[in-house]
N, C-alpha and C positions, 0 to 999 in steps of 0.2 A: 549477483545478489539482488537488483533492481528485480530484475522479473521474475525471479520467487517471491518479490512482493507481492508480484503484479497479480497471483493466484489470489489472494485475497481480495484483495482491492480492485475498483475498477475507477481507474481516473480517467475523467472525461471530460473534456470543454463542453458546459451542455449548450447548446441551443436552444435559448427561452424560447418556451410556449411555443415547441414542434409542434403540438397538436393543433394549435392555431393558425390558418393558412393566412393569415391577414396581421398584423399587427401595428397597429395605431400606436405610435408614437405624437403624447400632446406634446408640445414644446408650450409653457406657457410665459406670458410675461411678466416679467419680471418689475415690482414696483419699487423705487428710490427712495431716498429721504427725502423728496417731495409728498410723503404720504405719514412725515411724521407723527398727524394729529390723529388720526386712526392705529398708527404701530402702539402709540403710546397706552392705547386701554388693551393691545395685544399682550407685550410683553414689557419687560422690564429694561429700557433703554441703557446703552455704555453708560452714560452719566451719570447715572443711578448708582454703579457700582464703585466699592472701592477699588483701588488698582493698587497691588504691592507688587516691584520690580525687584528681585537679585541678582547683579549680578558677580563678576570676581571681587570686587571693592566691598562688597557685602557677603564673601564667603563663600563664595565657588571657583570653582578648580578652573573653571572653563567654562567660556560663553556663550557653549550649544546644549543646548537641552533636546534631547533629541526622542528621549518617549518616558514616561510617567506613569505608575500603577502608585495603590495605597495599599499595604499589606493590612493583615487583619487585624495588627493590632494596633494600628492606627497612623504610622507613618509614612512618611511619603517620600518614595524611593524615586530616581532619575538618572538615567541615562547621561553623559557628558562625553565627550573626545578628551579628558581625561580623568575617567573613572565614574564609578556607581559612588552615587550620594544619598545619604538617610539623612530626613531634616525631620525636625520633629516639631516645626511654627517659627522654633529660634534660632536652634544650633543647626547647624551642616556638619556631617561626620564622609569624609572620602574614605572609598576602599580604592587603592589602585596598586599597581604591582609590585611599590614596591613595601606596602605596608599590609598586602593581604595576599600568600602565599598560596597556591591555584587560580589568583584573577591573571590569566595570561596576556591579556592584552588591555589597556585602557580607553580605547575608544567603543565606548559605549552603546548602541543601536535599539535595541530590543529589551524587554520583562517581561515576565508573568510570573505570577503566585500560581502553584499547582494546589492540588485536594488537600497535600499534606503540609502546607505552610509551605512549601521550600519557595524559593524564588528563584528562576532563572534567566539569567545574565545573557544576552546576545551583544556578542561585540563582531566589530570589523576584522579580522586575522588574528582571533584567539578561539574562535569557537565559542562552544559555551559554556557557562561555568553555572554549576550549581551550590545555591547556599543554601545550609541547612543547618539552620544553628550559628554558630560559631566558624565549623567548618564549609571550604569553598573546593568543590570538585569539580575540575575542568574534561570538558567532551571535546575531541576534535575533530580531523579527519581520519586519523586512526581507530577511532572508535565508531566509525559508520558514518560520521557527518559527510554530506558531499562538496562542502566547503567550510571552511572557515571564518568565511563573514554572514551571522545569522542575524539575516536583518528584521523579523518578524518571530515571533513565539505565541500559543494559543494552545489552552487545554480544553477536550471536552469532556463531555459527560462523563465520561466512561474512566476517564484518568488519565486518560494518551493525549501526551506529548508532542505534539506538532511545530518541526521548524523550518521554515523558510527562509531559503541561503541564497547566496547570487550563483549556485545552480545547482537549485532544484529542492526539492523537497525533503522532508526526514521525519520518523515515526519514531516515536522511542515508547514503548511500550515492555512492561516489567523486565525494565532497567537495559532494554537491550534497544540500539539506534539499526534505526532501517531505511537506507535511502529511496527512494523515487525518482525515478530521473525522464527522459523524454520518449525511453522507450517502452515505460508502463502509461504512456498514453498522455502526458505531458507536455506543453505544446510549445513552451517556452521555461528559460531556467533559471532568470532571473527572478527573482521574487521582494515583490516590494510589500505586500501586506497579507494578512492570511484573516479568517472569520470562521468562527462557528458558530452557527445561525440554533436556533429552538429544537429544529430540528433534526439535530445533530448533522449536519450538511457543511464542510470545510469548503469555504469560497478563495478562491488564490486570487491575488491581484499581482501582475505577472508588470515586468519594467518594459513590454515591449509588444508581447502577447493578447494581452486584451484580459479577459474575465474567465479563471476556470472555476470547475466544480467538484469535487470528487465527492462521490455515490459509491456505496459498496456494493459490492459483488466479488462473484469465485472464478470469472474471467476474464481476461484483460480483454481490451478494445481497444481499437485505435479511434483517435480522438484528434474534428476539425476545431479548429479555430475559430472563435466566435466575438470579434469585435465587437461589444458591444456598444459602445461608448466613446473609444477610442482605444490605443493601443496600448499606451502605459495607465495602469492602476494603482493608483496609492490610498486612497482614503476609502475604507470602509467599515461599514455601520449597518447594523440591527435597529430599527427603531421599536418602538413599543408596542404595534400594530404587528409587529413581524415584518414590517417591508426594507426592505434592502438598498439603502443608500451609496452609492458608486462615486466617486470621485478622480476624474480623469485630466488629462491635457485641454489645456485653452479655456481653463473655466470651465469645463464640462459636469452637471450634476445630475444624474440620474435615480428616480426611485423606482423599485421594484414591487408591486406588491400584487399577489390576487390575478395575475395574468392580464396582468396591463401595465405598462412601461412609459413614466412620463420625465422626458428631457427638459432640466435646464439651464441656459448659459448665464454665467454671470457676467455682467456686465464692467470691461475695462479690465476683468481679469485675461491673462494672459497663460498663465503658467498653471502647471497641476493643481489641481484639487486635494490637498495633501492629508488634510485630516479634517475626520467627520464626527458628531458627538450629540445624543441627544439631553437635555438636561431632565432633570427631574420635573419640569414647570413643561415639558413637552415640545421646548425649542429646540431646535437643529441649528446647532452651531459649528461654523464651516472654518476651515482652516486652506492656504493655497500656500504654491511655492514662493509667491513672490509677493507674501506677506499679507496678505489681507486676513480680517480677523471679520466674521460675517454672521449675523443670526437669521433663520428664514425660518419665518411662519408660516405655515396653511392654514386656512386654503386662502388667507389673500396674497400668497405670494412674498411676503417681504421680506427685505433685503436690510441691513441696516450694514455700514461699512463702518471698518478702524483701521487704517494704515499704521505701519509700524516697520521699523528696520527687519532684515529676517525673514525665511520661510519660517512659517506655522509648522511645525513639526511635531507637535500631539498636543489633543487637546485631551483633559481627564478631569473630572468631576468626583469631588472625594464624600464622603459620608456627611460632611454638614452642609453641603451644597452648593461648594465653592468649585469656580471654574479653574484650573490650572493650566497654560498655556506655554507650551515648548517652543522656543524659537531658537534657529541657527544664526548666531552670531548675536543675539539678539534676551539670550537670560531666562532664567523664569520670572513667569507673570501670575500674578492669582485675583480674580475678581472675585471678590465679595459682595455680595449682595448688603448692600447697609439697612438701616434700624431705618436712616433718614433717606427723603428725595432733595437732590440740590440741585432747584432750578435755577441756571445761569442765562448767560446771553446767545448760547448756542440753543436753547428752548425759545427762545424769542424775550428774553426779559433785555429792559433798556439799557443795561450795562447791570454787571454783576456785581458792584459796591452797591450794596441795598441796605440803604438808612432807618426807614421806616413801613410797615407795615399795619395794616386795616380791612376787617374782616368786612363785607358788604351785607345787608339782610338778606339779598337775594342768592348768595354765598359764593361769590366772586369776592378776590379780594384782591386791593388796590397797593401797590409796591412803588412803593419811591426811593430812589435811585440816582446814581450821579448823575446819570446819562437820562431823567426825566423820570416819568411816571408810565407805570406800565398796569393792565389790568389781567388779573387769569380768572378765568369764567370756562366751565364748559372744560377743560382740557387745554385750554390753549391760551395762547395770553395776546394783546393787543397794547401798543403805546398812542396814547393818549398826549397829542403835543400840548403844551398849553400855553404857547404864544407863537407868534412867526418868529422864525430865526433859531436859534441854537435854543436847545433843549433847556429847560432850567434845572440848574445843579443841587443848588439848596433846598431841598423838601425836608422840613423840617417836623411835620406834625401833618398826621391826617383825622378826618373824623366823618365817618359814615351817620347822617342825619336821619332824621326818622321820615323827611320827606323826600328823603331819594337823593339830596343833594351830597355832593361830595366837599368837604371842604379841605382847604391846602393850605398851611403855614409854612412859609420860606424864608429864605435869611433874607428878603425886600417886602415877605407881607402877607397877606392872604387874597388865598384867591378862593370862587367857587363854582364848582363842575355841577351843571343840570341842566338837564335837556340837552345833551349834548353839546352846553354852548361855556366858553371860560368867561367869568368875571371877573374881572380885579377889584377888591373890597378896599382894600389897604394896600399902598404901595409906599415906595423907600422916597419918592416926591411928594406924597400929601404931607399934612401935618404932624399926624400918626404914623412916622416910620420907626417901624421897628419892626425885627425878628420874631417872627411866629412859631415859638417852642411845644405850645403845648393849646391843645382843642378840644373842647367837649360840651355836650347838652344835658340841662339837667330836666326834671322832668316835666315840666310846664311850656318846655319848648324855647328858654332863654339860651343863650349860645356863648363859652366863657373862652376868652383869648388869654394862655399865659405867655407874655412877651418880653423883653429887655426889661422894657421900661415899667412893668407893671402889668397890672390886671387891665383886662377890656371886656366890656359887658354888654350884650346883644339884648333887650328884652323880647323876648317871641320873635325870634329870626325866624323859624320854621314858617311861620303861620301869614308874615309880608316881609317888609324891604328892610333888612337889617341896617342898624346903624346903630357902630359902636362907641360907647363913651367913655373915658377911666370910669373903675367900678371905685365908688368910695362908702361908708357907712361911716356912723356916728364919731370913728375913731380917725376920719378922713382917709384919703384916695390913697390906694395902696398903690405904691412908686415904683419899690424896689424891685429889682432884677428877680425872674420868676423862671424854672425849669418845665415844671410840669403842673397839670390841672386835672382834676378829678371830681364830678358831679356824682353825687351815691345814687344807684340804683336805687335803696330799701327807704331812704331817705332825704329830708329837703337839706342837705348839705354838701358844701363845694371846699374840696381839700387841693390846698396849693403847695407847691415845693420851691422855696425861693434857691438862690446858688449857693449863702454861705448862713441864712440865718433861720434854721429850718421850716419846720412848716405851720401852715395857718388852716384854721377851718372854720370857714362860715356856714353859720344857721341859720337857712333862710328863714326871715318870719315875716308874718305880713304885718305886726308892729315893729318892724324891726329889727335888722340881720345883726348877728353878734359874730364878732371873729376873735379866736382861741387864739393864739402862739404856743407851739412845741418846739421843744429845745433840747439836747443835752440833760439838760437838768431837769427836764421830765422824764429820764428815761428811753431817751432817743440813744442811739448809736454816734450818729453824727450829725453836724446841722447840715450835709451837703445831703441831701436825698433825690437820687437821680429816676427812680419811677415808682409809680404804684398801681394796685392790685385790688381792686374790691372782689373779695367770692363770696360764693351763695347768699351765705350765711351772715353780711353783711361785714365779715371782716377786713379789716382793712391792713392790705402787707406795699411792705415802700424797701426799696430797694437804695443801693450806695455802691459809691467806686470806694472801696477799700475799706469799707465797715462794715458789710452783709448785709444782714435781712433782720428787718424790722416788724411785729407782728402791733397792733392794735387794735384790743378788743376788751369789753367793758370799762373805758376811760385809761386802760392801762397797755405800755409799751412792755414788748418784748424782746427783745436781742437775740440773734443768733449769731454767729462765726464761726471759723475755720475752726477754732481751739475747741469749738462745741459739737463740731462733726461737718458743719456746712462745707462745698464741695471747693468753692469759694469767697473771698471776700466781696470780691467785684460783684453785682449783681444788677443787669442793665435789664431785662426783660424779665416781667413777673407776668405767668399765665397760666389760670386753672385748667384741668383735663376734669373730665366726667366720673375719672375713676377716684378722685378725692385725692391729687397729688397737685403738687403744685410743681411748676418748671421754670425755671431761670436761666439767662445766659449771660457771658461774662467773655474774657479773653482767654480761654481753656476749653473752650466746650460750652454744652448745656448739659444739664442736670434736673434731676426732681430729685423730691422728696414730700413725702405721706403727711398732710396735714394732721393726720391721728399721731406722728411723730412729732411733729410739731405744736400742736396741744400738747401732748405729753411731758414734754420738756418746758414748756409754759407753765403747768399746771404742778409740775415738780416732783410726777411720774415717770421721770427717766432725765439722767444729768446727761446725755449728748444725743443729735439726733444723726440719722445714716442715711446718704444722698448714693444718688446712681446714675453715676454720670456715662456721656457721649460724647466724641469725636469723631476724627475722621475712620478712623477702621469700622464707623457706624452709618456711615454713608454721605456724613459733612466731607466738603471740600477743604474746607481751612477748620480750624480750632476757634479762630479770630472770629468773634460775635460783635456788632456795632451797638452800642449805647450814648444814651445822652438823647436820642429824638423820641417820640410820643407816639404810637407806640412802638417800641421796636419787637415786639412780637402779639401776636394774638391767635385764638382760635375762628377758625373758618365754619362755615352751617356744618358741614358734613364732621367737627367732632379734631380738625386736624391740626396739630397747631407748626405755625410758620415763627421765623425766627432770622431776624436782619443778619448778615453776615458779609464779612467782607470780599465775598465769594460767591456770590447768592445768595437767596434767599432755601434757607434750612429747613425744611417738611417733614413732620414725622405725624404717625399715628398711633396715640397710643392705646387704643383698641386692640392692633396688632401684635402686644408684648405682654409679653409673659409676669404675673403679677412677682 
């Protein structure tokens, strides 16, 4: 039967680029994550993404994932050592033998979707089984197969059915299976992956053999062997260019394109090259046997590494642009690409509990931190010690000045960064110890402390040598215990947020500042108001731990809550976006919500307003957002707003989303 194939066919190991008497093989090198601050404007780093794990404790039959297709109508099918699984995001549905009559064996290997929806099924010693519908019709050795274990499956153009068995080959073509074996030119008969390239061109990747190709023709040939790479072949890939990506023994990785062949090794890899995948964003994403999970860019070469239990055993890219990843012993894994960036301490921030946050003018922004202060500028971030000896933990309040200076409120005082150099303004030994909660300048260039003990008042710190004194006016020095400070943009007035007896707001005048008291009984939510928000437009929004969001504008409060749509009560970071939303963060997430929703509901054009919220399947690390410091979120020059967390600091752009 083979060689009445073999009239048709003419299978051949080719020997790339015979025509070529010369062949230059570049090996090039290969760069580390010593090059993370270049990879990082390449592509989209691990950390970036979300990571969801399943495995038996979350509804699998079995802890190998061994290869992965998405049918057309949207599901996502997977191979197991015990049975085919349909997930559809939530559920897991097994077929195995003894609840799906024709699946004859349950260990699992191989898929593909053919022309006409069917799927088929390659297992280890059952052959394979086609599904079509409802119904499961199993192929084996008696039906042409040359073995029973199909460990690759691939349809081309034409509708023929190609499977690759641990020996040898098989055509099944209107409905009839045609073996291939080593004497229609065949050089080895193990078969560990199979490809059909643009050009309709079937690539074998042989467990022992090296690289064949079969070419058609109406007579057979005998066919040498052609190591290309090495001997065993597992991982192959098309890329988008047409060129031909090879994945072999020892770390070996090979591209093919245009008649020229460039080799290369990865580094500390040891084991096969097992699966190969390019994504939609144009990265080549590497799979090996002994587990490494690797993305490489061209043309600088890079490498980015993720250890993990498990060989990589297929890697598949489903229609909304998520990574899925096969491991032996090891689960399925899906990376998501998140809404948010969450830079931690593995990007270089000083520890990943991040308190407070401060956009720079220069549009670097300043992150405080348990583990000190760190600055990201440019791509990359720097810490900033600011004293000898252990880091300081308490950063409680930052405030970017209009003359470049930085300033630092901590639970022993204030300090100020310029010129590269730290000063201590206030410490927990001068006279004036107290905690420095809250920092800000208002437009004349005076400089306001909200502290424990009271208000502290700089006059024109920017302009010489600050030196604070309690702030008092006509109605005497204001004492009491103070959260947060606010100097208005639009106006000469400074809004304070004490801890339990709401807020105050002086006007500044040159005969004489007047200070308001808000309370409850004007309309307030609560008297604990943990931050606030001046936008454009000179409104002004304050936030709370368990009473929401508070709007004021023309003399008058407005309330929001959970009962009125808001996403939550909690609300620690209040920050405008460009597109007329406002964004908060809490212990659930963040969220926005449409200030034209929020007038509306102000104005008594709609009784609840509709928030849209984010977590971690959006690219945050935790849920958990840090409130109570000044500011715990802001927007950066470039439009991007960051967000304290107990995890990092939380990045998103909302230019990037969809209105």
């Amino acid at each position: 039967m083979a060689r009445k194939a073999a009239r048709f066919l003419e299978l051949k190991v080719v020997k790339l680029f015979s025509n070529i008497r010369w062949l230059f093989i570049v090996v090039l090198p290969v760069l580390v994550l010593a090059s993370v601050a270049v990879a990082q404007k390449a592509v989209t780093p691990f950390s970036r993404y979300s990571h969801d794990v399943w495995r038996t404790k979350e509804g699998l039959p079995q802890n190998s994932v061994q290869t992965i297709i998405q049918s057309h109508d949207g599901y996502i099918w997977f191979g197991t050592q015990e049975g085919l699984v349909r997930f559809d995001g939530v559920r897991f549905v097994v077929f195995d033998k003894r609840n799906t009559p024709g699946l004859t064996s349950n260990f699992v290997i191989s898929l593909c979707e053919a022309g006409d929806s069917s799927i088929w099924i390659g297992t280890d010693g059952g052959g394979v089984t086609r599904m079509r519908g409802r119904e499961f019709t199993p192929f084996t050795v008696e039906d042409g197969l040359p073995s029973n274990a199909v460990r690759s499956i691939v349809s081309d153009r034409e509708g023929t059915l190609w499977f690759g068995t641990s020996d040898g080959i098989a055509r099944m073509k209107n409905g009839k299976i045609t073996p291939l074996n080593e004497d229609a030119g065949l050089t080895y008969s193990w078969i560990n992956s199979l490809l059909v390239d643009r050009q309709g061109m079937l690539w074998v990747g042989t467990n022992g053999g090296g690289l064949s190709r079969l070419v058609g023709g109406r007579s057979p040939t005998s066919a040498t062997q052609y190591p290309l790479c090495g001997n065993v072949i597992m991982g192959l890939h098309e890329d988008r260019s047409e060129g031909l990506w090879i994945g072999a023994e020892k770390g070996t990785l090979t591209r093919v394109s245009g008649g020229t062949m460039r080799t290369f090794t990865l580094p500390g890899v040891r084991g096969v090259v097992s699966a190969i995948l390019q994504d939609r964003e144009g990265v080549i994403w590497i799979g090996t046997e002994d587990g490494v999970l690797a993305q490489f860019i061209e043309p600088d070469s890079l490498i980015y590494f993720a250890r993990s239990g498990g060989t990589v055993s297929s890697l598949f890219e489903d229609k909304e642009g998520n990574l899925w990843v096969g491991r032996l012993g090891g689960g399925l894994h899906r990376l998501k690409q998140g809404k948010f960036t969450t830079y931690t301490a593995v990007d270089g921030l000083a520890n990943d509990f991040v308190q407070v946050l401060c956009a720079d003018r220069d549009g670097s922004v300043w992150i405080g931190t348990m583990g000190g202060l760190s600055r990201f500028s440019q791509n990359t971030f720097a810490s900033c010690p600011l004293q000898d000896g252990p880091p300081i933990e308490g950063i409680m309040a930052l405030h970017s000045a209009r003359d470049g200076s930085l300033w630092i409120g901590t639970s022993d005082g204030l300090l100020r960064f310029k010129g590269g150099k730290i000063r201590t303004l206030i410490s927990s030994t001068g006279t004036l110890q107290n905690p420095v909660r809250g920092i800000d300048e208002d437009r004349s260039g005076n400089l306001w402390l909200a502290t424990r003990q009271g208000l502290l008042f700089s006059p024109f710190a920017s302009r010489g040598e600050p030196h604070f004194v309690p702030y008092g006016d006509n109605a005497g020095t204001l004492r009491e215990p103070l959260m947060c400070v606010h100097a208005t943009h639009r106006g000469d007035e400074v809004w304070l947020s004490t801890v339990a007896s709401g807020l105050m707001r002086i006007a500044l005048n040159k005969s004489g500042n007047k200070t308001t008291r808000f309370t409850m009984q004007d309309g307030l939510s609560t008297n604990a108001i943990r931050s606030m928000y001046e936008d454009e437009d000179g409104t002004m929004w304050f936030g709370s731990f368990g009473r929401g969001l508070n709007r004021f504008k023309d003399g008058k409060f407005t309330a929001y809550s959970q009962e009125k749509g808001l996403f939550d009560d909690n609300v620690f970071a209040i920050v405008g976006d460009r597109n007329g939303n406002l964004w908060m963060s809490c212990n659930r997430g963040v969220f926005r919500v449409s200030k034209r929703d929020l007038d509306g509901f102000a104005e008594g054009r709609a009784k609840a307003i509709s928030c849209v919220s984010y977590g971690t399947a959006d690219g945050m690390r935790t849920f958990e957002c840090n409130g109570g410091s000044q500011p715990s979120g802001c927007m950066s020059k470039d439009g991007r707003l960051w967000f304290a967390t107990l995890e990092g600091a939380a990045v998103i752009d909302p230019t990037n989303l969809e209105p």
